[in-house]
LUMGU-720665 format. One record per atom (N, C-alpha, C): residue number from 1; residue in one letter; atom name; x, y, z. Coordinates in Angstrom, 3 decimals, always signed. Example, Ala and Ser with C-alpha at 12.3 -4.5 7.8 and 13.67 -1.06 7.14 Angstrom:
<nodes>
+-----+----+----+----------+----------+----------+
|   i | aa | at |        x |        y |        z |
+-----+----+----+----------+----------+----------+
|   1 |  A |  N |  +13.190 |   -5.690 |   +7.800 |
|   1 |  A | CA |  +12.300 |   -4.500 |   +7.800 |
|   1 |  A |  C |  +13.200 |   -3.300 |   +7.800 |
|   2 |  S |  N |  +12.850 |   -2.250 |   +7.080 |
|   2 |  S | CA |  +13.670 |   -1.060 |   +7.140 |
|   2 |  S |  C |  +12.900 |   +0.030 |   +7.870 |
+-----+----+----+----------+----------+----------+
</nodes>
This chain:
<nodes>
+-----+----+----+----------+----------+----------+
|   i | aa | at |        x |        y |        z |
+-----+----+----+----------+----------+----------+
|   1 |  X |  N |   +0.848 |   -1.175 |   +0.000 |
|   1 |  X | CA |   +0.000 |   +0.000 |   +0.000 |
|   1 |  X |  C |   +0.894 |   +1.239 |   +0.000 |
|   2 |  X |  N |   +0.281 |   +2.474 |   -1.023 |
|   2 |  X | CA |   +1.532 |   +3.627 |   -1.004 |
|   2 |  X |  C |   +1.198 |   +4.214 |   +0.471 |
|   3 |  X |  N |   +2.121 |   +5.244 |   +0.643 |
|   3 |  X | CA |   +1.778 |   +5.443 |   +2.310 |
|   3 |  X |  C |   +2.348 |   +7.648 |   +1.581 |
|   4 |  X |  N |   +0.864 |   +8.108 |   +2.039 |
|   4 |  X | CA |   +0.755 |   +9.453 |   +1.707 |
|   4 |  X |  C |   +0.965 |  +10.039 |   +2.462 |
|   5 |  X |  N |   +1.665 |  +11.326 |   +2.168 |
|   5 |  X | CA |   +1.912 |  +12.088 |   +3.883 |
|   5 |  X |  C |   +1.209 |  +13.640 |   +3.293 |
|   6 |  X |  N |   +0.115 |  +14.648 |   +3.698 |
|   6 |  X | CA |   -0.636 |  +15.377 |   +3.712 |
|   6 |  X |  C |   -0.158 |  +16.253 |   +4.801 |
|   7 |  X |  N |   +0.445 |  +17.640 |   +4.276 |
|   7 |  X | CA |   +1.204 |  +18.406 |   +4.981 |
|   7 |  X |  C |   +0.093 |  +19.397 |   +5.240 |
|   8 |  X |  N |   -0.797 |  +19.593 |   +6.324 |
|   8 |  X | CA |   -1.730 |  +20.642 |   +6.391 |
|   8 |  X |  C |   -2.919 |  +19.718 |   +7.103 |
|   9 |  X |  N |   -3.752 |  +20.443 |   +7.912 |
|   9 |  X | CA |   -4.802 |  +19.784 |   +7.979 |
|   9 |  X |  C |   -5.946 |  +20.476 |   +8.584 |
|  10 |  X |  N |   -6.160 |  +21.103 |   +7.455 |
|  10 |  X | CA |   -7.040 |  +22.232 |   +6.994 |
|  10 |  X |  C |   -8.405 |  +21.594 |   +6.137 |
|  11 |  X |  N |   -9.597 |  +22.784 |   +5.731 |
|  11 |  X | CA |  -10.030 |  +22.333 |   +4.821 |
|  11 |  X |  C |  -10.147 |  +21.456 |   +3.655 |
|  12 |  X |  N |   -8.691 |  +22.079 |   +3.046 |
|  12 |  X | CA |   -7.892 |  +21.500 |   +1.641 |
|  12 |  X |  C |   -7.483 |  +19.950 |   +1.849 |
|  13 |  X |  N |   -6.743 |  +20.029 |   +2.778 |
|  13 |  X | CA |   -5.532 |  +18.932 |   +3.594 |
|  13 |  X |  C |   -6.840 |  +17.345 |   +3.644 |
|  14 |  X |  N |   -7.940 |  +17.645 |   +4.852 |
|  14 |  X | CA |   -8.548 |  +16.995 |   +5.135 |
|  14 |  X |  C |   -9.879 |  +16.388 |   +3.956 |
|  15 |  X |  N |   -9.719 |  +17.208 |   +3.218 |
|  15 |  X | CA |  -10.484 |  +16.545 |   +1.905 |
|  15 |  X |  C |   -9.628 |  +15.753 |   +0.907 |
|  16 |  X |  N |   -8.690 |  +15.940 |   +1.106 |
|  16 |  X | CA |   -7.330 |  +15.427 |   +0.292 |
|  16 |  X |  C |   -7.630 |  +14.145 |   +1.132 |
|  17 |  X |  N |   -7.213 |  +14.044 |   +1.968 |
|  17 |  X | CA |   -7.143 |  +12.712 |   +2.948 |
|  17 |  X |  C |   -7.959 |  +11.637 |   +2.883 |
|  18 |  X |  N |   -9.285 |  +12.574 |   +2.740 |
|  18 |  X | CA |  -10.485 |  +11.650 |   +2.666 |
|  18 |  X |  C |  -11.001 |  +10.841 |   +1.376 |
|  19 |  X |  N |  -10.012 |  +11.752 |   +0.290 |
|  19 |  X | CA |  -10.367 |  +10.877 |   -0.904 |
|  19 |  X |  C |   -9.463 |   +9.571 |   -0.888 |
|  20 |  X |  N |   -7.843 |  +10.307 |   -0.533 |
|  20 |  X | CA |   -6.783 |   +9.273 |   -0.796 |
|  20 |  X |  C |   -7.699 |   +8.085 |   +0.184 |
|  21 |  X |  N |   -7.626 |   +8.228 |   +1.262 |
|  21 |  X | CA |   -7.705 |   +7.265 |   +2.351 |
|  21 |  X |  C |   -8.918 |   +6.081 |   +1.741 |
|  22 |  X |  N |  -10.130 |   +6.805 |   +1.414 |
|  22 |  X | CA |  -11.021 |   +6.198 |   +0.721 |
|  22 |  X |  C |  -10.753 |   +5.524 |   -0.455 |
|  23 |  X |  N |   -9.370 |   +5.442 |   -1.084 |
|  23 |  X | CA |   -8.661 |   +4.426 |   -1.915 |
|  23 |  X |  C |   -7.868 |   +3.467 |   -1.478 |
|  24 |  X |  N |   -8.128 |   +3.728 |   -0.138 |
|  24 |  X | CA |   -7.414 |   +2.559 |   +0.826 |
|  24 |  X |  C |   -5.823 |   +3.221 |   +0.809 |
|  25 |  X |  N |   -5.244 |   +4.545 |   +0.754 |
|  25 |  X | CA |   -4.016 |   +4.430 |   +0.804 |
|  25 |  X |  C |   -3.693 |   +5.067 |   +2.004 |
|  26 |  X |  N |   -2.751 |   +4.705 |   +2.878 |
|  26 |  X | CA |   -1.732 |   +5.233 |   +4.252 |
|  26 |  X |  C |   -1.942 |   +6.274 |   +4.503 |
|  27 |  X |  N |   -2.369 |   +7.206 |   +4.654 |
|  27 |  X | CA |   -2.656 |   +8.569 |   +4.932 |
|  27 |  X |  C |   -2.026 |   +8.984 |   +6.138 |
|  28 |  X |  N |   -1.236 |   +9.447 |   +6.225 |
|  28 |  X | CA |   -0.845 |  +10.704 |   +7.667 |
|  28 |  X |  C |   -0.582 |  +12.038 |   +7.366 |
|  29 |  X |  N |   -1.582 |  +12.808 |   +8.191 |
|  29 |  X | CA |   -1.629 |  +14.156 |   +8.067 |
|  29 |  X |  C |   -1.346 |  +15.136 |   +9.045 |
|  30 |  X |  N |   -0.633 |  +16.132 |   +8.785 |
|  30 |  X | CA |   +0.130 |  +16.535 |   +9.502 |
|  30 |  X |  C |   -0.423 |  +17.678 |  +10.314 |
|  31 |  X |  N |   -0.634 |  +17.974 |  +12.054 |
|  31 |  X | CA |   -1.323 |  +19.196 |  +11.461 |
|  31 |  X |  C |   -0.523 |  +20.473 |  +12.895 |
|  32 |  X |  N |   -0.816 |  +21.279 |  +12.645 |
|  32 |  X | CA |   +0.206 |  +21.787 |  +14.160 |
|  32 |  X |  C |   -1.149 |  +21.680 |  +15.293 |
|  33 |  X |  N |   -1.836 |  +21.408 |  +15.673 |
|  33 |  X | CA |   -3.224 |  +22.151 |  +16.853 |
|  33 |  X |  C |   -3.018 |  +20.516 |  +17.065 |
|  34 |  X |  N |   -3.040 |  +19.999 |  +18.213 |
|  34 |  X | CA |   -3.052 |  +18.988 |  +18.809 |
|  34 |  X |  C |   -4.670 |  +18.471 |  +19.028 |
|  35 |  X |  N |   -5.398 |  +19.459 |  +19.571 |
|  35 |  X | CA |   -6.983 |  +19.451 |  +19.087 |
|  35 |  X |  C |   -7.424 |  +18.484 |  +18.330 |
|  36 |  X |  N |   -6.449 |  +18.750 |  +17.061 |
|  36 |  X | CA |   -6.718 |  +18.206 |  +15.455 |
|  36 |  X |  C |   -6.502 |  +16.640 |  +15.119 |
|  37 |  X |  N |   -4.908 |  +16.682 |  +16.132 |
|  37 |  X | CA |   -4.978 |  +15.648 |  +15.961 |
|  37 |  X |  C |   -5.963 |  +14.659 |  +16.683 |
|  38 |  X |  N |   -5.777 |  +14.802 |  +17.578 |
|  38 |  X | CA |   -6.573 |  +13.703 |  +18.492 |
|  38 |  X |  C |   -7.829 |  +13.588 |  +18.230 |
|  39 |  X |  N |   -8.259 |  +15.021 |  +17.803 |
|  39 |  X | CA |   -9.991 |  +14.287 |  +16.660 |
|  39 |  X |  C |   -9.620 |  +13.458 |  +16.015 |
|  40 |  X |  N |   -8.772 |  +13.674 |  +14.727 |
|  40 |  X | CA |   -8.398 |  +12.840 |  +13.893 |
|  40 |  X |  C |   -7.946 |  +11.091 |  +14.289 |
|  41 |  X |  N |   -7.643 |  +11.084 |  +15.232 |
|  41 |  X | CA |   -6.902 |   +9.764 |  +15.474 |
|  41 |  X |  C |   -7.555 |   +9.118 |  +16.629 |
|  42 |  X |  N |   -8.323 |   +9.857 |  +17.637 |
|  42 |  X | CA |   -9.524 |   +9.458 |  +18.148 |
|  42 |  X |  C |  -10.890 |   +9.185 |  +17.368 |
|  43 |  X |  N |  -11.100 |  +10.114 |  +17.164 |
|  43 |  X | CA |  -12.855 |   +9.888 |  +16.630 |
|  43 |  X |  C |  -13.074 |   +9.927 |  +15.265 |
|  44 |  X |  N |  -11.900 |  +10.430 |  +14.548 |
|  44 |  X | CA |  -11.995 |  +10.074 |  +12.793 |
|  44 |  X |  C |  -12.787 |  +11.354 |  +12.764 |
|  45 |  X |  N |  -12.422 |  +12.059 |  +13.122 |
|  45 |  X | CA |  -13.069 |  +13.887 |  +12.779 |
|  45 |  X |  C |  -12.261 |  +14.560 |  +12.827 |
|  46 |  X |  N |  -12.166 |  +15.350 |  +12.160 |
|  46 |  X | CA |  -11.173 |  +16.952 |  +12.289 |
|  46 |  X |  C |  -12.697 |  +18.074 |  +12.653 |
|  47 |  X |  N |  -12.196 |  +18.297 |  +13.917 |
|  47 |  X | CA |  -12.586 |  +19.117 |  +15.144 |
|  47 |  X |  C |  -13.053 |  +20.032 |  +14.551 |
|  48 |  X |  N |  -11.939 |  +20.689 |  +14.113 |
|  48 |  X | CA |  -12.111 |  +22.258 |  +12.967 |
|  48 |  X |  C |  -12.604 |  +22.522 |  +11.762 |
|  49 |  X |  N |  -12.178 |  +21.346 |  +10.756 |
|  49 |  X | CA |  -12.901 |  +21.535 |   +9.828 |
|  49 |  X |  C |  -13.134 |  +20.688 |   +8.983 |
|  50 |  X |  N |  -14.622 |  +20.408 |   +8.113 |
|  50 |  X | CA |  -15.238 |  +19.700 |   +7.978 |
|  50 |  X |  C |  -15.640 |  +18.361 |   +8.201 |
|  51 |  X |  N |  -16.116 |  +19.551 |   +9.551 |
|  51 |  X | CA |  -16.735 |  +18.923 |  +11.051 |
|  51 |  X |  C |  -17.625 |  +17.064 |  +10.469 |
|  52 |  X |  N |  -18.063 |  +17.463 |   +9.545 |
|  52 |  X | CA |  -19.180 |  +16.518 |   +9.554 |
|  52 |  X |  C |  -18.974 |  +15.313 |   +8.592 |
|  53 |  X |  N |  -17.569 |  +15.101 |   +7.920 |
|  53 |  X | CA |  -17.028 |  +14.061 |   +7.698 |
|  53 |  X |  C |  -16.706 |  +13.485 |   +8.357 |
|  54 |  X |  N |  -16.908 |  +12.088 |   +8.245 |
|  54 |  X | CA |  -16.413 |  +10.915 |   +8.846 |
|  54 |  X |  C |  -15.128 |  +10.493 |   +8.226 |
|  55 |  X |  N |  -13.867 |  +10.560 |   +8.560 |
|  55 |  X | CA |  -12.209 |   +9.994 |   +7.975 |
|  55 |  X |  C |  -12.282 |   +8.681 |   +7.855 |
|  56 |  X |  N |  -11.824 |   +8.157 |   +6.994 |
|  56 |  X | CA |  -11.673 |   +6.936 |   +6.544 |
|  56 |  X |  C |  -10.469 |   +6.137 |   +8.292 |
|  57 |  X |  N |  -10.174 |   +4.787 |   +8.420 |
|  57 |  X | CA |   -9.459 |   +4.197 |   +9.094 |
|  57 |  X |  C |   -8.087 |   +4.158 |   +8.797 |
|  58 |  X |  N |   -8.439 |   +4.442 |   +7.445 |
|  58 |  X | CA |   -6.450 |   +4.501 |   +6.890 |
|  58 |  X |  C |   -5.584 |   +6.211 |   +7.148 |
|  59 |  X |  N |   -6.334 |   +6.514 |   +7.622 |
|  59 |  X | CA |   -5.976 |   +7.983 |   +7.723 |
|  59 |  X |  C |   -5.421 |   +7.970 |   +9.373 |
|  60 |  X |  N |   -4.136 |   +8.973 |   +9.694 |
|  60 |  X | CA |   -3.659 |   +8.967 |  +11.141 |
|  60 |  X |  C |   -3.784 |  +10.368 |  +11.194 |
|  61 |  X |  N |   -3.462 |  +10.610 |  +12.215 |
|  61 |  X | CA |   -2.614 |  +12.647 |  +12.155 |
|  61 |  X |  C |   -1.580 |  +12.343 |  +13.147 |
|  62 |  X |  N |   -0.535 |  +13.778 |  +12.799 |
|  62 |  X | CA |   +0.455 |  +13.887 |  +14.079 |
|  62 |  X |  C |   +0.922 |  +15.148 |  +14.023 |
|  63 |  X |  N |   +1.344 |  +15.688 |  +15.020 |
|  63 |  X | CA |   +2.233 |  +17.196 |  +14.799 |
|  63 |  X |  C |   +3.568 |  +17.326 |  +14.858 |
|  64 |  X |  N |   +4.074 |  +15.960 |  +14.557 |
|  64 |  X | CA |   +5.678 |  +15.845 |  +13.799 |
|  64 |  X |  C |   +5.593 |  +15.472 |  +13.025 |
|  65 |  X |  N |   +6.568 |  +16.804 |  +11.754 |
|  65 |  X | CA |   +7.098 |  +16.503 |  +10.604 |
|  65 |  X |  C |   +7.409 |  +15.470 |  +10.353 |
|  66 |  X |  N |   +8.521 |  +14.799 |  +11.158 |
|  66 |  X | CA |   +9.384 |  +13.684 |  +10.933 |
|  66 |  X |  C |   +8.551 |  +12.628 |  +10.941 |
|  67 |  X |  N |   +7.507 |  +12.712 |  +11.450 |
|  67 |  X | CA |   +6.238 |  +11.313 |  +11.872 |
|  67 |  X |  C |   +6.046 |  +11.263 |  +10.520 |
|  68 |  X |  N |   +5.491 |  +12.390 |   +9.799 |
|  68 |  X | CA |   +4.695 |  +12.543 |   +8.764 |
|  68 |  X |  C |   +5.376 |  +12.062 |   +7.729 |
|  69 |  X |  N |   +6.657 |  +12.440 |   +7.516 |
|  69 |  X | CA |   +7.570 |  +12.404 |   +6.710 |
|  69 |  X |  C |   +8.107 |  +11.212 |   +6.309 |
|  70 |  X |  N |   +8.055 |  +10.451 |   +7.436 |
|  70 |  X | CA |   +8.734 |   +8.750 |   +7.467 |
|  70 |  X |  C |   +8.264 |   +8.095 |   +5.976 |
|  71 |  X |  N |   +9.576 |   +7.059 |   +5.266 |
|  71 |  X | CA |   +8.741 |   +6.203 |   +4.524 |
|  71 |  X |  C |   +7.348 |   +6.792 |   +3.806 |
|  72 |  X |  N |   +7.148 |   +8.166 |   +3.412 |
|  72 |  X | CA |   +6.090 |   +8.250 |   +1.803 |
|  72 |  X |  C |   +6.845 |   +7.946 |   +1.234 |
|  73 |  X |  N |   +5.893 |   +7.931 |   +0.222 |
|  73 |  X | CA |   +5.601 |   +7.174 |   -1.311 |
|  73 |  X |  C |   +5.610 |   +8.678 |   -1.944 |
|  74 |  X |  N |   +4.618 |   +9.866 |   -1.145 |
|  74 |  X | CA |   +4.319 |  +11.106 |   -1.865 |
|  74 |  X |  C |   +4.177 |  +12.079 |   -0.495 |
|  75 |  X |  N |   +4.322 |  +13.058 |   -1.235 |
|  75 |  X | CA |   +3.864 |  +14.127 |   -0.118 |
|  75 |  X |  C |   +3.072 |  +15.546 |   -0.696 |
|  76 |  X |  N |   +2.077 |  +15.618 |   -0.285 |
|  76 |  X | CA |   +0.974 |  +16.842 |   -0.563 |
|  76 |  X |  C |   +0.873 |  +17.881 |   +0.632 |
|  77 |  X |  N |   +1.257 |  +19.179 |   -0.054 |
|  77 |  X | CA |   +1.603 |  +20.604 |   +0.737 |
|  77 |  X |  C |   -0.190 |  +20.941 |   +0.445 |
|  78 |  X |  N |   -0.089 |  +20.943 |   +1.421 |
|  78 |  X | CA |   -1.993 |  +21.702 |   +1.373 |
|  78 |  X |  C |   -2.223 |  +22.806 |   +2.425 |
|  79 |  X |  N |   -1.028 |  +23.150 |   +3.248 |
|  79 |  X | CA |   -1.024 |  +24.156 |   +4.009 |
|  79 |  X |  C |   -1.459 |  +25.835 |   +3.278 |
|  80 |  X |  N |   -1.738 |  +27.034 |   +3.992 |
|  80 |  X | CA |   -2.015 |  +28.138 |   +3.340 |
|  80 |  X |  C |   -1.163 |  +28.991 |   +2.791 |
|  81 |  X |  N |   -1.162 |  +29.549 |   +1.870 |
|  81 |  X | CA |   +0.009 |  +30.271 |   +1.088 |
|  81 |  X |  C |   +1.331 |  +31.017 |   +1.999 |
|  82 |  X |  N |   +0.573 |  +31.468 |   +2.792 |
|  82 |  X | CA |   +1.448 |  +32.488 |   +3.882 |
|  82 |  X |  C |   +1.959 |  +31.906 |   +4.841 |
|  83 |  X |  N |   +2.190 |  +30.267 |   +4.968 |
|  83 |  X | CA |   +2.768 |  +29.117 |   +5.739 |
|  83 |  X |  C |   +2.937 |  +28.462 |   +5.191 |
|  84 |  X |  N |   +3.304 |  +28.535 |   +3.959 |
|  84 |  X | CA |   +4.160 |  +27.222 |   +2.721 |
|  84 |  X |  C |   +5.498 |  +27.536 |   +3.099 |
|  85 |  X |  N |   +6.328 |  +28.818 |   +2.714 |
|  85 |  X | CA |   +7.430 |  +28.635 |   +3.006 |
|  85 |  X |  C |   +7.901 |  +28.298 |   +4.530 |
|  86 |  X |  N |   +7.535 |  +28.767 |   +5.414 |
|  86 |  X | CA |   +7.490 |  +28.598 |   +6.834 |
|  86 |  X |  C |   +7.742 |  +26.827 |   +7.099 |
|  87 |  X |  N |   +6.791 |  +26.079 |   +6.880 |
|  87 |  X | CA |   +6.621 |  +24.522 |   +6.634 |
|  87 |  X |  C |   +7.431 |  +23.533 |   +5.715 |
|  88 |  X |  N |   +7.462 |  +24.202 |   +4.996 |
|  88 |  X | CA |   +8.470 |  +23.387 |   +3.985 |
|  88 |  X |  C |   +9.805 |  +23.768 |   +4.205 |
|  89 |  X |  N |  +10.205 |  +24.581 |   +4.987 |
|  89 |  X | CA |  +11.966 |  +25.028 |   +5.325 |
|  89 |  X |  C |  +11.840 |  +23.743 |   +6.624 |
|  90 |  X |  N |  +10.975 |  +23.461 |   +7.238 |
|  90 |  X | CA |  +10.929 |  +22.828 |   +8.272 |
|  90 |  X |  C |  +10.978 |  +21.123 |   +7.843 |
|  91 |  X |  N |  +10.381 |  +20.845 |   +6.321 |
|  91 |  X | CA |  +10.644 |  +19.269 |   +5.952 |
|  91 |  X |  C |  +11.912 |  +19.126 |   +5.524 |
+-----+----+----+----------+----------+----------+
</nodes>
């Protein structure tokens, strides 16, 4: 299975996730709000936003890069314009 790493986990980020994941592929998404994650990896919700999806099981979150980063296959920047460079000096 490819194993996707989803840099953001935002609007953008978390719809990204939900398609990949829903193809059955590895999903970990990255997100900074700890909030986020633990919806995500507890209850298969992102807290913040779009509340009312249900996340697939193949999908994780974490708020280390390096977590995120491990072993992809690919990696998708879905963070907001004015925190791309900020984030990506950091992978």
């Amino acid at each position: 299975m490819k194993r996707i790493s989803i840099i953001g986990a935002g609007s953008f980020g978390t719809a990204i996730a939900v398609v990949l994941g829903g193809k059955k592929y590895s999903v970990t998404i990255w997100a900074r709000e700890e909030e986020i994650v633990k919806g995500i990896n507890t209850n298969k919700i992102n807290p913040s936003y779009l509340t009312d999806v249900k996340l697939p099981d193949s999908i994780e979150a974490t708020r280390s890069l390096e977590v995120a980063l491990k072993d992809s296959d690919m990696v998708v920047f879905a963070t907001p314009s004015h925190a791309f460079r900020e984030v990506a000096r950091k992978c």
